[in-house]
C-alpha positions as CSV (number, residue, x, y, z in Angstrom):
1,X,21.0,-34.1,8.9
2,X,18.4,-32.8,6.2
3,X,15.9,-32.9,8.7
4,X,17.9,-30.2,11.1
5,X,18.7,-28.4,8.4
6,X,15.6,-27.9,7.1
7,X,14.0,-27.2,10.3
8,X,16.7,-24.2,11.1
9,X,16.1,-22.6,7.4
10,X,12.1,-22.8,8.2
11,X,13.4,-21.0,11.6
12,X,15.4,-18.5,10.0
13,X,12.7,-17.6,7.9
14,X,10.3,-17.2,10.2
15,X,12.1,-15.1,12.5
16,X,13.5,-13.0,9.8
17,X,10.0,-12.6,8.2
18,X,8.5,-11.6,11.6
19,X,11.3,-9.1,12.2
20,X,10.5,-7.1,9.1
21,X,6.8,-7.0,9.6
22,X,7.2,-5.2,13.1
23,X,7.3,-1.7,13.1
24,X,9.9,0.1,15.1
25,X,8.8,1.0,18.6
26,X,10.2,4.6,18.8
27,X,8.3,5.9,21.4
28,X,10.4,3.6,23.7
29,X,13.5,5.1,22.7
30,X,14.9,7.3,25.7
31,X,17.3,9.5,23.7
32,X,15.2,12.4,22.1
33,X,17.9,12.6,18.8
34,X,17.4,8.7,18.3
35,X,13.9,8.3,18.9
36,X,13.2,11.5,16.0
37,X,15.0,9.7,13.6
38,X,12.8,6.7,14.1
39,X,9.6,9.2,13.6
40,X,11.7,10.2,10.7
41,X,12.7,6.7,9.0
42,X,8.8,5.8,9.5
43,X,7.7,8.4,8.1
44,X,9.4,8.0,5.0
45,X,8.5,4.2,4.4
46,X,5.0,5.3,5.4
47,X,5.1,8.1,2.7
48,X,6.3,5.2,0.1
49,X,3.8,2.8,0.7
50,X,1.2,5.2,0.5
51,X,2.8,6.3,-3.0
52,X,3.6,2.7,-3.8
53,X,-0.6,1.9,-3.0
54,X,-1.8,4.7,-4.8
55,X,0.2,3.5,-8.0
56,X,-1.2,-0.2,-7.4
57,X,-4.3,1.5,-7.8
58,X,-4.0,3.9,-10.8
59,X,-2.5,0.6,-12.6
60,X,-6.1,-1.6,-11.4
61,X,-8.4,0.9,-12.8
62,X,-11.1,-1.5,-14.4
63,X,-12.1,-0.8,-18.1
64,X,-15.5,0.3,-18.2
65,X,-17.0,0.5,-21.7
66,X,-20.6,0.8,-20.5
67,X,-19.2,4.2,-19.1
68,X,-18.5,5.5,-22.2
69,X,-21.6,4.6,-23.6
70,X,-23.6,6.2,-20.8
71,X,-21.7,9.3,-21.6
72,X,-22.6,9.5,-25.4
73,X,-26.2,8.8,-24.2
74,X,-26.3,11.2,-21.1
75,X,-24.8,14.3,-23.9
76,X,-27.9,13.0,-26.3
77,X,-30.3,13.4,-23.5
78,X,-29.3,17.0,-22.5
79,X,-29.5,18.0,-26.1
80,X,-33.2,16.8,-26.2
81,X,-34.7,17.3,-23.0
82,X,-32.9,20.7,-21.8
83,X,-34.5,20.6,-18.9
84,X,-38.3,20.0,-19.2
């Protein structure tokens, strides 16, 4: 009894997990209304992943200390050199 009813949970979530990674097919739907509302819902999980990434990315920004300090040396460089 545990045994099947483990087995149909892993199914369930394996099917349901495989359902939500495929993207809609919506250049296989016949009905021109339909099928633009499936460019339309794409579109907009596209735009929110892409805005989703980019914030994942603004958060990772590594802290650079040498950075600053090549700054403060690259600004006391310019004021000795100026050029020569």
């Amino acid at each position: 009894m545990k045994l099947a009813a483990s087995l149909l949970f892993a199914v369930i979530l394996i099917t349901s997990n495989a359902n939500a990674a495929t993207p809609e097919q919506c250049r296989f739907i016949e009905a021109r209304a339909e099928r633009e509302a499936c460019y339309q819902r794409q579109d907009v999980a596209r735009a929110a992943r892409q805005q989703a990434d980019a914030a994942r990315q603004a958060q990772q920004k590594p802290y650079e200390p040498v950075a600053q300090e090549d700054a403060q040396l690259a600004k006391s460089l310019r004021s000795i050199c100026r050029g020569c």
